[in-house]
N, C-alpha and C positions, 0 to 999 in steps of 0.2 A: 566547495560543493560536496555533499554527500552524497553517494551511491548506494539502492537498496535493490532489495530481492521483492519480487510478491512471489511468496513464498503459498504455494498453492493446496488448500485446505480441504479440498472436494476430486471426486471423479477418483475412476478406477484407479488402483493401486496406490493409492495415498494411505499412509497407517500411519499409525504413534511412529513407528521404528522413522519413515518415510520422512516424514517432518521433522525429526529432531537430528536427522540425515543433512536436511538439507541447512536447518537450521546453525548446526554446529560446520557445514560449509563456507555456511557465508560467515560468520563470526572467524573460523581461519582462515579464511581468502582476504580480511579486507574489509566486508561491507559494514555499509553504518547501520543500516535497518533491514527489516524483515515485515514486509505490510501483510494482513493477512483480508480475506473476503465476510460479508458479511450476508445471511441468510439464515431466515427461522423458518419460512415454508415454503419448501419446495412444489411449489403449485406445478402444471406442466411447462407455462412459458419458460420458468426458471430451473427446472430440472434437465432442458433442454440445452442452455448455457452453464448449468453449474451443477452434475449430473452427482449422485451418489453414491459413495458417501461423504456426506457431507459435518465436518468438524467446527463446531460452533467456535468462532476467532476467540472471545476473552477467554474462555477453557484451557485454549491449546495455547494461546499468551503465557497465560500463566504457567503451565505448566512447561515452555518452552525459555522459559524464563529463569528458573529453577533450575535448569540445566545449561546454563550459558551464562556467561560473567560481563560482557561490553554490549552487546549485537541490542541495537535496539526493535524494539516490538510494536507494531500499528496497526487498527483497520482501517482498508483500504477500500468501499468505506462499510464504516457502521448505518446501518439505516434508523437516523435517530426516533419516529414515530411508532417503531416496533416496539419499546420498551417504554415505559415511566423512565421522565428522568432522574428522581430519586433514587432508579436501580442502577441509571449506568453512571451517574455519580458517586456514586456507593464505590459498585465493580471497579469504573475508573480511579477512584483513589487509593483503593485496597494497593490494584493493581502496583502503582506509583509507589508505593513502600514497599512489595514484596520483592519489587524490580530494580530497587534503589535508583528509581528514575528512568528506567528504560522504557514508558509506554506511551505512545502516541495516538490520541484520540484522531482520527479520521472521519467525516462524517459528511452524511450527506440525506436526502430526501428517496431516492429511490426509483423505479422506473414501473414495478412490477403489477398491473392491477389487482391480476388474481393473489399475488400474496397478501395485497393490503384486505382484498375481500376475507381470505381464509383467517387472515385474524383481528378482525372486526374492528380496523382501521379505516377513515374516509381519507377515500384514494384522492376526492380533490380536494384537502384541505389538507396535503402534506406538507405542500411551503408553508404552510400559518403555524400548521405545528411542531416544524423543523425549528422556525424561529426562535417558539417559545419554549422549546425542550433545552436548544443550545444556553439560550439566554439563562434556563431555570439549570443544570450542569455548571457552567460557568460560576453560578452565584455561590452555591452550592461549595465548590471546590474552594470558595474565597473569605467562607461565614462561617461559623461555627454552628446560628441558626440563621435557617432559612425560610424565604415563603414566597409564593407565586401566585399572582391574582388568576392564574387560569386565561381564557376560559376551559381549553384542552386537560389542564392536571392542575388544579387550583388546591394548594395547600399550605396553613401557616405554622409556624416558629418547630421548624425541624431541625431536631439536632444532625448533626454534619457530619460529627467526628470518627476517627482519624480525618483531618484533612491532609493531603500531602504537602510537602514539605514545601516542591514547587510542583503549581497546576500541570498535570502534562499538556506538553505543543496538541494545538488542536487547531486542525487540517482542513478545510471547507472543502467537498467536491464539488464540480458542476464547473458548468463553462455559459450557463448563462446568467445574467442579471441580478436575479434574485441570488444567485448562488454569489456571485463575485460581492453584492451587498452583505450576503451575511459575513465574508470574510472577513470584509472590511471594518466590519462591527465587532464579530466576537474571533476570530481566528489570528491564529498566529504564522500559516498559509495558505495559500490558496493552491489549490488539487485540481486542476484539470486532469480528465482521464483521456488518452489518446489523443490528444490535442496535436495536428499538424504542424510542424514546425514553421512554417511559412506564417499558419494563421494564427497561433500561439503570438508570434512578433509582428504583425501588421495589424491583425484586430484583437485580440486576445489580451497583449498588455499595455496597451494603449486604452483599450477599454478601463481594467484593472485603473492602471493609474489616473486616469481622468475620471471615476469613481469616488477613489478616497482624494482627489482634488477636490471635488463636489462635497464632500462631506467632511473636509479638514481634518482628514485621517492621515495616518502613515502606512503606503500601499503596503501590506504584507508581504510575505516572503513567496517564493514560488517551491513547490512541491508539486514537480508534473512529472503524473505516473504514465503509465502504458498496459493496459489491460492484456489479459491471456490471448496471445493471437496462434489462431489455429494453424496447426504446423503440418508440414506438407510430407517429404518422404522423410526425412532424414529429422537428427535428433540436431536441436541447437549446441552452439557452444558450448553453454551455460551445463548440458545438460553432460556434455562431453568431460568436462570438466570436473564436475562431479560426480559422474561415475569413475575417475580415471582418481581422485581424492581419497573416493570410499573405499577403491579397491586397494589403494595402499596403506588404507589405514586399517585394514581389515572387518571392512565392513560392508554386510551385502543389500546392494543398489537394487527394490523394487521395481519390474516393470513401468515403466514411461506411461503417467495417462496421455491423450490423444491431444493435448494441451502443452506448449510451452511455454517453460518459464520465463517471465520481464522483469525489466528492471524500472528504476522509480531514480528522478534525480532532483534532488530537494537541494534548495539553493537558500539557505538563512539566513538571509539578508537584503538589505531593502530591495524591492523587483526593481527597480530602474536599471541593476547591475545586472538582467537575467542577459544569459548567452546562451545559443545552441549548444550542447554538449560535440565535438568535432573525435570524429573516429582518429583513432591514431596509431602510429605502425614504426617499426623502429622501438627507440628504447620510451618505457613508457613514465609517466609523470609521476610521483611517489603522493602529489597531493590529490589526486584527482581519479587515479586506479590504482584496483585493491591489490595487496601483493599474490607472489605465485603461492598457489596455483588458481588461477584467473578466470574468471566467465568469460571477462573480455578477448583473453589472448587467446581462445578457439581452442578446439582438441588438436596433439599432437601435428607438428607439421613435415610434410616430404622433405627430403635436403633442399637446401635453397630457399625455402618459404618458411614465414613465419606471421608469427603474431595474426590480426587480422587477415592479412594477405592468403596465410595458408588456410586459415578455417575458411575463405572463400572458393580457394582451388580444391580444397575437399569437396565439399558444395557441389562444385562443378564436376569435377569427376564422378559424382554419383548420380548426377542428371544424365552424363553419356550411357552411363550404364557399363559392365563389364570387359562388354566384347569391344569396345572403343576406347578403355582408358589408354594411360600412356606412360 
């Protein structure tokens, strides 16, 4: 199993310095990837979830790439009817040589109507053209010339080249039907976002597998992320962790936007083997978390506490407030 970062692109105090902060964290902590957000216009529904400034993902990819040597790079997701997909074919394989393999296409349809209106996208015909974008990328990444009968982007014998050496992993989002079909077509896996753990394993990959049953496929792999969850008084582990990183390596730590950072746990390999990821406490696993200094193992803990345990009773102690700790 891999462990990633979504490594957050938007909202107060996010800068160049910010991102390549965090970036260079998780590549010396351990982690395998670094997903990033995908957004071209900030209409108000979505300036309201994903406020400004906001860092366009392949940009900061690249350039976040450039500066780091294993950590791999993804969006989490890219909203594919925003762009022709001869652009993000292009960007995507570019990407894929400059990275020597570090970039992972992420992709999905989208939620937003007012964004699809602001650029002159039809908001209900994004599944037909999520299809035909992946289907016309895919091909793309595999020909040297290309051609798409449309009817959304219909163009013939396009040259390709550079094509990448190998196609990069491309991630289907969505949790429902259509979305689990397209993985099962063109993906290498399938992205649930926030998905329940309970209903990930009772309806979620049972569906998945009873899908590419149906269509004599082999189910894909699981990549199930967990979106920005709005954080309460206190700062997350993750966050503890890396301020306490930057400050020894002499480097100064941004104000916290109002946003904590998640994690993403991609499992590459056939989903019939998916397991809950189990918290764990004591000495920890070398194949399954990253080394110190750790998101997982919480900021600093009291004598006595450790690992999870203590980042819990931190938690707790700053709920009593003050005048009651102990």
């Amino acid at each position: 199993m891999k462990l990633g970062l979504n490594l957050l692109n938007y909202g107060p105090g996010t800068t160049p310095e910010s991102l390549l902060g965090w970036a260079r964290f998780a590549e010396d902590s351990g982690f395998a990837l670094a997903m990033i957000s995908d957004h071209l216009a900030l209409a108000p529904e979505v300036q309201a979830l994903y406020p400004v400034p906001f860092y366009d993902p392949l940009t900061t990819i690249t350039w976040l790439a450039a500066h780091t040597t294993r950590l791999e790079f993804g969006t989490s997701v890219m909203v594919l009817p925003y762009r022709h997909p001869l652009q993000t074919a292009r960007v995507g394989a570019n990407l894929a040589h400059f990275s020597n393999g570090r970039f992972v296409l992420g992709v999905g349809s989208g939620w937003s109507e007012q964004e699809y209106a602001a650029l002159g996208v039809p908001f209900d015909r994004r599944g037909a053209i999520t299809d035909e974008y992946l289907a016309a990328i895919v091909a793309a990444w595999s020909n040297d010339v290309t051609s798409s009968p449309g009817p959304y982007a219909p163009y013939d014998e396009i040259h390709t080249g550079p094509r990448p050496d190998r196609s990069p992993p491309v991630w289907v989002g969505g949790a429902g039907r259509a979305a689990i079909r397209r993985a099962i077509q063109h993906g290498d896996a399938w992205h649930p976002i926030n998905p329940h753990p309970h209903w990930l394993r009772d309806k979620g990959m049972p569906m998945l597998r009873a899908a590419a049953a149906e269509a004599g496929a082999t189910a894909p792999a699981l990549a199930r992320g967990s979106g920005p969850i709005p954080r309460v008084n206190w700062p997350t582990t993750t966050e503890c962790s890396a301020r306490d990183h930057s400050t020894r390596s002499g480097q100064t730590w941004p104000a916290s936007p109002s946003w904590a950072r998640s994690t993403s746990y991609w499992t590459p390999t056939s989903a019939r083997t998916y397991a809950v990821p189990r918290k764990r406490t004591g000495a920890s696993s070398s194949r399954s978390q990253p080394s110190s200094p750790s998101p997982v193992a919480g900021p600093p803990a009291r004598p006595g506490r450790s690992g999870l345990d203590g980042a819990a009773a931190v938690r707790r102690d700053r709920r009593r407030g003050p005048e009651r700790r102990r």
